[in-house]
C-alpha positions in Angstrom: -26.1 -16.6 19.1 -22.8 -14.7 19.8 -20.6 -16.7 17.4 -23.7 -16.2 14.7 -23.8 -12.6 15.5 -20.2 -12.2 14.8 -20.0 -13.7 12.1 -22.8 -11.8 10.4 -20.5 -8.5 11.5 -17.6 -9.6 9.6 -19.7 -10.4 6.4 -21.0 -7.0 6.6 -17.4 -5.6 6.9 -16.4 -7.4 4.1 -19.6 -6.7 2.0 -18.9 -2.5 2.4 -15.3 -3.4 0.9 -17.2 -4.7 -2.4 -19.0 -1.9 -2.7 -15.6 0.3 -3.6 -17.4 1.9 -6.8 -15.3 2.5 -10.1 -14.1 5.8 -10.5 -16.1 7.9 -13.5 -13.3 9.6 -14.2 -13.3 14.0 -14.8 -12.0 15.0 -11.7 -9.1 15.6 -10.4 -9.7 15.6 -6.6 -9.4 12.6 -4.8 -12.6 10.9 -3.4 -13.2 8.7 -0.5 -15.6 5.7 -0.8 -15.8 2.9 2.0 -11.9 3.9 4.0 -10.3 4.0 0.6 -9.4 7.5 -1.3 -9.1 7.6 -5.1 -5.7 8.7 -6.4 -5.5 10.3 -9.7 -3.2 9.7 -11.8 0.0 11.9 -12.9 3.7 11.7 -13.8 6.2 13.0 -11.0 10.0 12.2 -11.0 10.7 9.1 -8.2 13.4 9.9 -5.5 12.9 13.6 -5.5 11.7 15.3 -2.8 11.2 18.8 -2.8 9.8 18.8 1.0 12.7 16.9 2.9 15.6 17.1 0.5 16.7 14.9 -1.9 19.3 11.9 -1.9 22.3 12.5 -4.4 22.6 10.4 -7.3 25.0 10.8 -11.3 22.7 9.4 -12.9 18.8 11.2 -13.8 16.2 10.1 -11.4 13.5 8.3 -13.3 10.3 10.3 -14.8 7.2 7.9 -13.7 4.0 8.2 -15.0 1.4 6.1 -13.3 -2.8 5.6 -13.7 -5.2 6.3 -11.3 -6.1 4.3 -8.4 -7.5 3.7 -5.1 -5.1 3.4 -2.0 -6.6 2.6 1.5 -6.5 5.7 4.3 -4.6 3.5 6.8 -2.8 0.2 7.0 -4.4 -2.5 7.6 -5.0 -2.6 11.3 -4.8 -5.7 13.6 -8.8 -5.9 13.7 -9.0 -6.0 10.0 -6.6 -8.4 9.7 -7.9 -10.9 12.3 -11.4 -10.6 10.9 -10.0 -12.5 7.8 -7.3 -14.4 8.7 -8.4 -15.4 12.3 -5.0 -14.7 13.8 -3.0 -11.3 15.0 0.7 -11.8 14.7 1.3 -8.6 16.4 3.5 -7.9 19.1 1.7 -4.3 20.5 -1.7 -5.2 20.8 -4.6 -2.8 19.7 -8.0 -3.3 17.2 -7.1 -0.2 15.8 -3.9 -0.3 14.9 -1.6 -1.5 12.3 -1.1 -5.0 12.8 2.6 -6.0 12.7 4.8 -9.0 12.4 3.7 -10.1 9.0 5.7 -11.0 6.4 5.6 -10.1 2.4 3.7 -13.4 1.4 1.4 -12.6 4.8 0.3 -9.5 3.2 -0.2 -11.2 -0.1 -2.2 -13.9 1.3 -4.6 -11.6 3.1 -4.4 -9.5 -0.1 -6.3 -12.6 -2.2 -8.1 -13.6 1.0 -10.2 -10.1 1.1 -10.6 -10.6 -2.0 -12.3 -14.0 -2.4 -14.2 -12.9 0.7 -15.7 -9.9 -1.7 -16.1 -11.9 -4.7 -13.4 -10.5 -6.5 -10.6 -11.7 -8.6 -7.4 -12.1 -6.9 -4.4 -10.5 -7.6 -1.9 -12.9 -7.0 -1.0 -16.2 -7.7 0.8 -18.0 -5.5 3.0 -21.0 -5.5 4.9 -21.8 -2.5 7.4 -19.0 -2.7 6.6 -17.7 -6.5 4.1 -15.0 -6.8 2.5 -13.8 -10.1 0.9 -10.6 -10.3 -2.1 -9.8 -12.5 -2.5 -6.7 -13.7 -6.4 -7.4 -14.9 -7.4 -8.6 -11.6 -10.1 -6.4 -9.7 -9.1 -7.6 -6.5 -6.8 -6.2 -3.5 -3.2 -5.8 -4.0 0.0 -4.5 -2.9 1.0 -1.0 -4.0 4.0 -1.0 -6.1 6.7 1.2 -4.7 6.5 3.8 -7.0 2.1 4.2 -6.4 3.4 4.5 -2.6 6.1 7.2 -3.2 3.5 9.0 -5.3 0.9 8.8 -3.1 2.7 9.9 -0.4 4.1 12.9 -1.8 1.0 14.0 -3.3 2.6 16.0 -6.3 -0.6 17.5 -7.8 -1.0 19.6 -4.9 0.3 21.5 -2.0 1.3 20.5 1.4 -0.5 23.6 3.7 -0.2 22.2 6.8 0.9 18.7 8.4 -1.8 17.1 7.0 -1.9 14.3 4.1 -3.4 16.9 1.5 -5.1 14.0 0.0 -6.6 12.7 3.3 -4.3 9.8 3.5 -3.1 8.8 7.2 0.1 7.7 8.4 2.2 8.8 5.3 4.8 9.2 4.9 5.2 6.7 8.5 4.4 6.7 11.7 4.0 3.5 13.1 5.2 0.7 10.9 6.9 -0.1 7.6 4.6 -0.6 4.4 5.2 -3.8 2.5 5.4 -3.0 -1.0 4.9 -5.2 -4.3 8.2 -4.3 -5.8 11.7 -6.5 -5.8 14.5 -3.9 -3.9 17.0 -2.4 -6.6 18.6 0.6 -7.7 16.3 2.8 -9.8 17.0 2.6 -13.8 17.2 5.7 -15.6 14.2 6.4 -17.8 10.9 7.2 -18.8 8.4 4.3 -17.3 4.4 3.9 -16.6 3.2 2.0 -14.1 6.4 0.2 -13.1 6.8 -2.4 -11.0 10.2 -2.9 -10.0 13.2 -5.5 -10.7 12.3 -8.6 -12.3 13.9 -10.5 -9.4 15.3 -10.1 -6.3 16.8 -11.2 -2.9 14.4 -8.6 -0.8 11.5 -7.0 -1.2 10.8 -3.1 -1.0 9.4 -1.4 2.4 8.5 2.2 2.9 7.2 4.9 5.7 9.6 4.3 8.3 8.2 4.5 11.8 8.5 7.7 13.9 10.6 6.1 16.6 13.7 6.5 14.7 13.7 10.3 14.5 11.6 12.7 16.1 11.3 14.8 12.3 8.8 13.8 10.1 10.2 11.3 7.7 11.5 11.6 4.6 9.2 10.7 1.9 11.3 8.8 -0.5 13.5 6.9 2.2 13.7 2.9 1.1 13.9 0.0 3.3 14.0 -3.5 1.8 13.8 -6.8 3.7 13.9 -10.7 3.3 9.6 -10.9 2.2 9.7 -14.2 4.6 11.2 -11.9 8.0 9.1 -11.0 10.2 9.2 -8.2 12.4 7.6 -6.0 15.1 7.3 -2.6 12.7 6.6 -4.0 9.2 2.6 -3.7 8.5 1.2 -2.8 5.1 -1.2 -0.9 3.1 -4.1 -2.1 0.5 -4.3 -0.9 -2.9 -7.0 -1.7 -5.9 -6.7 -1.0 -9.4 -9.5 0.7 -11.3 -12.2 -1.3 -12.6 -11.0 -2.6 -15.7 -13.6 -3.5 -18.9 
C-alpha cells in the first residue's frame, strides 16, 4: 500500500507539470502557472549591468532579442529530482533544496525524463556524448545563457527592493551554479534572436554563483563555464519550456 501510494503522488506531481498552459499572449506581466513564471519577451544588451557594474570590453556588447517563455521559480530541488530519476547525487542533503552534483548531460537527461513522464516531446537528443537540441519540442529544457541573463536581470522593469521583480527565486545565485544550454565562449558582436551560443566547445556555460563566495549580492552577468561531465557540490540547474508551438 505504501509503495502504491507513492507512486500515485509522484504521477500527480508530474501530471500538475503537464498542465503548464500556453501563454495567450497581450500582457506584459509575468504569470505564474504550476511553480513556473512566464517571461515575456524583449531585447536587452547581454553583459551589461546597470545594477552591479559592468565588465569592460573594445568591442560592443551584443543587442539580444529573445521570445517569450516560461522559466521555473527555483532550481530543481533534490526532491524533484529523485522523484524522476530515483537517485540524489547531492552532497548537503535537503527535499527542498537544490539538488547538486549533477553534471550537464545529468540535467539533460532529467530534462527529457520530465518530459516523457508528462507526455511531451523531448528536447534533446542524445547520443553518448552528442546532444541535439530542438527548437519545436514542447518539452523541458535548459535555458540558454542568454534566457538566464535576461531573466535574471529583469530589464522591462524595476528592481524596488531585494526582491526578483518578476517573482523568480534564487537569481541571480544563492546556493548553486545553473547549468545552462550554451557552449562557453566569448560573446560575438551583433544583433541576434534567440541565440544559443558557440557551435562547439570544450565547456559548457554556468551562471548564479552561490553566495558563499561573497557576502554582496552577485553580479548578474558573472559567467562560469565547466567540463558538462564534472561534477560538483554547487552546480544545480534550472528548468525552462518554450511556448507552445502550432
Amino acid at each position: 500500500m505504501k509503495r502504491a501510494f507513492g507512486i500515485f503522488t509522484v504521477l500527480m506531481i508530474l501530471i500538475g507539470f503537464a498542465g503548464l498552459p500556453a501563454y495567450a499572449g497581450g500582457s506584459k506581466e509575468p504569470k505564474t502557472d504550476f511553480g513556473y513564471i512566464h517571461i515575456p519577451g524583449g531585447t536587452y544588451t547581454m553583459g551589461v549591468n546597470d545594477l552591479f557594474g559592468t565588465e569592460s570590453r573594445e568591442d560592443p556588447w551584443p543587442v539580444v532579442t529573445l521570445s517569450s517563455f516560461y522559466m521555473a521559480i527555483h532550481p530543481v530541488t533534490q526532491k524533484e529530482y529523485q522523484e524522476v530519476t530515483g537517485n540524489n547525487p547531492s552532497f548537503g542533503k535537503g527535499d527542498d533544496i537544490p539538488v547538486e552534483s549533477v553534471t550537464w548531460f545529468d540535467a539533460i537527461e532529467y530534462c527529457n525524463l520530465l518530459s516523457q513522464c508528462n507526455g511531451l516531446e523531448p528536447a534533446y537528443t542524445i547520443n553518448g556524448t552528442d546532444v541535439q537540441w530542438n527548437r519545436n519540442a514542447n518539452g523541458y529544457r535548459l535555458p540558454t545563457e542568454a534566457e538566464w541573463e535576461y531573466a535574471c536581470l529583469a530589464p522591462t522593469t524595476s528592481w524596488k527592493a531585494t526582491e526578483h521583480p518578476w517573482g523568480l527565486k534564487e537569481m541571480p545565485g544563492d546556493l548553486i551554479w545553473e547549468w545552462c544550454w550554451d557552449w562557453y565562449a566569448d560573446y560575438p558582436s551583433g544583433t541576434f534572436t534567440d541565440p544559443d551560443g558557440a557551435a562547439s566547445g570544450a565547456h559548457r556555460v554556468l551562471r548564479g554563483r552561490p553566495k558563499i563566495y561573497d557576502q554582496m549580492k552577485e553580479h548578474s552577468t558573472i559567467r562560469n563555464h565547466n567540463n558538462p561531465l564534472d561534477q560538483h557540490m554547487d552546480f544545480g540547474f534550472r528548468l525552462v519550456r518554450s511556448l507552445s508551438r502550432p
